[in-house]
DRENKE-394463 format. One record per residue (C-alpha): x negated, y negated, z negated. Coordinates in steps of 0.001 Angstrom, whole numbers, plus 524288, in hexadecimal, padded with zeros to 5 digits. Layout:
N
+-------+-------+-------+
:     X :     Y :     Z :
+-------+-------+-------+
:     X :     Y :     Z :
...
+-------+-------+-------+
REM end
This chain:
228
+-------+-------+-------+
:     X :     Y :     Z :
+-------+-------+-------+
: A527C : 499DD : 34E03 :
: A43AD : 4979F : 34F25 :
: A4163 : 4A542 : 356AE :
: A352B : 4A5DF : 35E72 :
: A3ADB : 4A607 : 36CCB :
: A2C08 : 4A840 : 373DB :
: A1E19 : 4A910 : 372FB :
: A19EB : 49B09 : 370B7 :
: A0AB3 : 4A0AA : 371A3 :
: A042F : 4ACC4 : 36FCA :
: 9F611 : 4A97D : 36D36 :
: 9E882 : 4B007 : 37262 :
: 9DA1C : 4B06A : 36C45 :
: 9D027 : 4AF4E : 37807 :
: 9C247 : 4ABC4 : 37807 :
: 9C49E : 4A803 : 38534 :
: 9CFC5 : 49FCF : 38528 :
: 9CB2A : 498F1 : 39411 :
: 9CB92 : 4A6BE : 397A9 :
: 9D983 : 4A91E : 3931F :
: 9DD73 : 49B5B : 3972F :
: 9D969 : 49E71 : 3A693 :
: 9DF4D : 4AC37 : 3A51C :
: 9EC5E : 4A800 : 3A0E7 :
: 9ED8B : 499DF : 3A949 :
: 9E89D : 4A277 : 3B66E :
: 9EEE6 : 4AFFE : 3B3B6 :
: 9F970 : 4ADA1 : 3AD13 :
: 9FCC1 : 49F45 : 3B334 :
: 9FEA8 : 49A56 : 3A39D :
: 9FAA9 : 48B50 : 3A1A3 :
: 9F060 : 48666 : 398F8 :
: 9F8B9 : 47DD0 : 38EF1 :
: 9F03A : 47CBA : 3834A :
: 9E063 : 47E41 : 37EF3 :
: 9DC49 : 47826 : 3731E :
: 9D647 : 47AD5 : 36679 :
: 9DE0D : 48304 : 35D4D :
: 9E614 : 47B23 : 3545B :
: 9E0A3 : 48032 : 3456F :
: 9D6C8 : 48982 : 34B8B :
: 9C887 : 48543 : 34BF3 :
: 9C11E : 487A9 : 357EA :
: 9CCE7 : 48D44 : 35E96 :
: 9D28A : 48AE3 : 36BFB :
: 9E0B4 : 48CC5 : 36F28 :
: 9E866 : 48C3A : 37DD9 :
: 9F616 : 48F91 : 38146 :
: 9F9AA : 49411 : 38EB3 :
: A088A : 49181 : 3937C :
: A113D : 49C3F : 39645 :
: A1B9D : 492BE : 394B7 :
: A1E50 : 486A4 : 38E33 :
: A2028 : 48D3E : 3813D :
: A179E : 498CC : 38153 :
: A09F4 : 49C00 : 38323 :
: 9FDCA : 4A239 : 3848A :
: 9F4CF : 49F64 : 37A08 :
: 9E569 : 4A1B8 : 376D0 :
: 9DC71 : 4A034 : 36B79 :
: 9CFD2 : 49D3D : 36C81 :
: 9C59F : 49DD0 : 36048 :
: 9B5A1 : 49E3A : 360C3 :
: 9B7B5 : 4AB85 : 35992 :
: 9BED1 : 4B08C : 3638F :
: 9B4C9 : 4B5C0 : 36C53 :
: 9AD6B : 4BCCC : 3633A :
: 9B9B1 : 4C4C8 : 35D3B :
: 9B930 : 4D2B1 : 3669D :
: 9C6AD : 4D53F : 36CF0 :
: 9C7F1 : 4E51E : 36B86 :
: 9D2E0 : 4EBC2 : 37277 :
: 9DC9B : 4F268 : 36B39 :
: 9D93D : 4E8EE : 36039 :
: 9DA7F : 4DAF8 : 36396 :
: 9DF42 : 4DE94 : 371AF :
: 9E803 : 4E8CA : 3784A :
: 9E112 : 4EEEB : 3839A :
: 9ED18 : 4EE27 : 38BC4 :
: 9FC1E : 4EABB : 38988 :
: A006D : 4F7FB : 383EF :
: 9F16D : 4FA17 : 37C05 :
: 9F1D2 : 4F7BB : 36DF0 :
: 9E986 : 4ECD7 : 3656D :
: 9EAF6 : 4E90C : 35718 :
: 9F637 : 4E3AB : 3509D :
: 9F8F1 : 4D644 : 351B2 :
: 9F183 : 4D3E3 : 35E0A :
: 9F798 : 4D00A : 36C70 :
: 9F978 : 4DD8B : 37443 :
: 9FE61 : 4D52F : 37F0F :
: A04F8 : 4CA16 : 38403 :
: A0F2F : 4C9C1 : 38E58 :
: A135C : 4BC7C : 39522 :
: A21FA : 4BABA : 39A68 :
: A2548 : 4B602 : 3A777 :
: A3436 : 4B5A9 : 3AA4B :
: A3628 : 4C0A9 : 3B777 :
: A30A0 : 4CC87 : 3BF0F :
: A2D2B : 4C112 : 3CA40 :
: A24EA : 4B9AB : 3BF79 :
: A1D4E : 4C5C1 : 3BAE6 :
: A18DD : 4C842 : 3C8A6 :
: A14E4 : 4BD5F : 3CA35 :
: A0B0A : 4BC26 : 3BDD0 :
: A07BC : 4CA6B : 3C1B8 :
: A03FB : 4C39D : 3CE31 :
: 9FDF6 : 4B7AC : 3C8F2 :
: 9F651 : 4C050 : 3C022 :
: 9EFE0 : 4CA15 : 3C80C :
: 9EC1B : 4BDAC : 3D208 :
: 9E353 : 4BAD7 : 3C760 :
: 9DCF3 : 4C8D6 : 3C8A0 :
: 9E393 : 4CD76 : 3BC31 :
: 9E81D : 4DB11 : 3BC2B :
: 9F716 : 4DD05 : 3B7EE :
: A000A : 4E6D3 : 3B83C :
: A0EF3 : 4E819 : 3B7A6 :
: A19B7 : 4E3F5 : 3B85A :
: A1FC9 : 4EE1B : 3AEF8 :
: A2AAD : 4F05A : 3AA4C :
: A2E24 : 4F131 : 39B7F :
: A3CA0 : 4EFC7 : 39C89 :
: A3D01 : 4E36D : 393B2 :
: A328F : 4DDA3 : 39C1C :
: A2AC7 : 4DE8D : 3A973 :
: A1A75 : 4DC6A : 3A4B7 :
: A0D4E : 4DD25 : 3AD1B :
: A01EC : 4DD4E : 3A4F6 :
: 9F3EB : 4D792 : 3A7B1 :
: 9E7EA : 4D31E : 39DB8 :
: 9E240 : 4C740 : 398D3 :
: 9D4B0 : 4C26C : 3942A :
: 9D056 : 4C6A0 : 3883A :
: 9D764 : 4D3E7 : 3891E :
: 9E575 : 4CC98 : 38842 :
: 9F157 : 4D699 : 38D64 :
: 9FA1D : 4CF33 : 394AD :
: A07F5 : 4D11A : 399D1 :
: A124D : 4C8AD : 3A076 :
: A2059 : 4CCC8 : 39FFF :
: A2D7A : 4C88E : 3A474 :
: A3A25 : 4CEAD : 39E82 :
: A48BE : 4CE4E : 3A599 :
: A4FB1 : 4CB34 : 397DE :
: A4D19 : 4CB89 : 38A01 :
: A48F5 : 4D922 : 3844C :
: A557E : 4E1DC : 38070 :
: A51D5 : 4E734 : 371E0 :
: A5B62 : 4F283 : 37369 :
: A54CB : 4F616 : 37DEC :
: A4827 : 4F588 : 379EB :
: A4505 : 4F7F2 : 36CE2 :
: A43AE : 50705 : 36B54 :
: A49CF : 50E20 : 35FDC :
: A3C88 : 516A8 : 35FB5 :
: A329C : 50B69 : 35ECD :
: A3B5C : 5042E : 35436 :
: A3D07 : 511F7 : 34DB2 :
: A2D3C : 51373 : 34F39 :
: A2AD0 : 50589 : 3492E :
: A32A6 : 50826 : 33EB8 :
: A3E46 : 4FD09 : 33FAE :
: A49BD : 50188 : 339DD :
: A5630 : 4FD89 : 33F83 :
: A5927 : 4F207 : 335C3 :
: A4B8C : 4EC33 : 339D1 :
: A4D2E : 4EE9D : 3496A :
: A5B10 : 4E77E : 347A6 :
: A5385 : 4DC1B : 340D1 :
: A4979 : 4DAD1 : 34A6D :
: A523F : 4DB0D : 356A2 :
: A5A20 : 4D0A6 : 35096 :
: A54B7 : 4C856 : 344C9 :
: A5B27 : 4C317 : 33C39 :
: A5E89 : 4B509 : 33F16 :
: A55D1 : 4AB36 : 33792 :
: A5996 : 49D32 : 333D8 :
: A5055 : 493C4 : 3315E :
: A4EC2 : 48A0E : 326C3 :
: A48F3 : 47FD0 : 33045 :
: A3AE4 : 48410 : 32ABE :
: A3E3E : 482F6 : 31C5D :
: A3A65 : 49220 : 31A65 :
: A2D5C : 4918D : 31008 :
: A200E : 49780 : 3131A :
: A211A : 4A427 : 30C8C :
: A1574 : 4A97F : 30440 :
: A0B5F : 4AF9A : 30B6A :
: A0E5B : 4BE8A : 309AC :
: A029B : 4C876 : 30C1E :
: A0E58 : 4D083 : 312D1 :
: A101C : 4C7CF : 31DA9 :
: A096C : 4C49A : 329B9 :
: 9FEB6 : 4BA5E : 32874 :
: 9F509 : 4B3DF : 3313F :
: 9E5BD : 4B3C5 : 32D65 :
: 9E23F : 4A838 : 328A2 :
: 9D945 : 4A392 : 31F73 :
: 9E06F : 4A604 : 3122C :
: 9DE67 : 49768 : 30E2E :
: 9E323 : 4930A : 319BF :
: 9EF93 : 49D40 : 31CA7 :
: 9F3AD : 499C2 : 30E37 :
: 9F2F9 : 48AC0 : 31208 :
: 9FCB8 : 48DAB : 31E5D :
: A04C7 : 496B2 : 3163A :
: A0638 : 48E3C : 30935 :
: A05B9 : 47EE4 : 31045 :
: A1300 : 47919 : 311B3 :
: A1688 : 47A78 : 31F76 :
: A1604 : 46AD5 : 323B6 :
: A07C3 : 46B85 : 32064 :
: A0446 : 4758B : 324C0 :
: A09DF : 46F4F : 3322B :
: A0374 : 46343 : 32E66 :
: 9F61F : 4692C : 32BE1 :
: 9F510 : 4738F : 3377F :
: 9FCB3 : 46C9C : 342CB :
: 9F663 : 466E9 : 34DE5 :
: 9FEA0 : 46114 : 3573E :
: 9F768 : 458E7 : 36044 :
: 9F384 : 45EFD : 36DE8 :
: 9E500 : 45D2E : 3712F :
: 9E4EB : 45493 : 37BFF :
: 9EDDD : 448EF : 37C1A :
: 9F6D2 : 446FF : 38853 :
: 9FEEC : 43ACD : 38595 :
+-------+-------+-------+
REM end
């Protein structure tokens, strides 16, 4: 109950975002649904592009953007299989749904004079691979069905990462969770866990605010532009 079933959006930083916007609408055929100013983010621009009605393409745009250098094998990978730092996007593969489909972008791509290659064949999947603006690694993929864990995760590589049998067995099947219909209290903020960087002051008010205002205070709900 309350899984995540997709990728509602995966979000971008650009100092281009027209640049990324024409990119994605002409190469990639993805719509334009949303540009506005950031909701809670001063100075910063936000667009989603529609891979389908409930998922897409997102970018970030900030005045500080531009003048933060983008190093590869830091904040980028220099290709699909190159390394960059932890925590940052190695690359991003779209779906489309058969072999006919992925011709087709690989088509629709390369009449916009980007260079691809593929299709190849993973076994799970069937990729081609091309690149974006701003040193982006990008990858669209179609499987047949839904990736078989006993064929695919390697006894070596799980020996290598150091998951013990009890923990593989928990993370090919976790254990069911109920929920308490959002009744479950904001923990204390531990040092141990993962934790976004804000300003103390403010991460503390988020972390410590009862959850209705916190809603209250931070939501903004209204589109815009006004199409009644």
């Amino acid at each position: 109950m309350g899984l995540p079933n997709g990728i509602h959006h995966l979000a971008l930083m650009t100092s281009d975002i027209k640049g990324q916007i024409e990119f994605c609408t002409d190469v990639l055929g993805a719509e334009l649904k949303a540009l506005y100013w950031m909701h809670g983010v001063e100075g910063a621009w936000h667009g989603f592009l529609k891979l389908n009605d409930l998922s897409y393409l997102a970018f970030v745009q900030t005045p500080e953007v531009a003048a933060i250098e983008a190093i590869v094998g830091v904040s980028h990978a220099a290709n699909p299989g190159a390394p960059s730092a932890a925590g940052t996007m190695q690359h991003v593969a779209f779906n489309v749904d058969s072999m006919d489909q992925l011709l087709a972008m690989r088509d629709r791509i390369r009449s916009r004079g980007i260079n691809i290659y593929g299709p190849l064949n993973h076994g799970m999947c069937h990729s081609i691979y091309f690149a974006g603006p701003e040193g982006l690694n990008l990858e669209v993929s179609y499987s047949d069905v839904g990736i078989d864990e006993r064929a695919w995760i390697d006894p070596e590589v799980v020996a290598l990462a150091g998951i013990s049998a009890d923990e593989l067995q928990r993370y090919t099947a976790p254990p069911e969770f109920v929920s308490q219909g959002g009744a479950v209290a904001q923990p204390p903020i531990d040092p141990s866990k993962p934790h976004a960087k804000f300003p103390e002051p403010v991460y503390n008010f988020l972390m410590t605010t009862p959850d209705d205002v916190v809603t209250k205070t931070l939501s903004v709900s209204e589109p815009p532009v006004s199409v009644s």
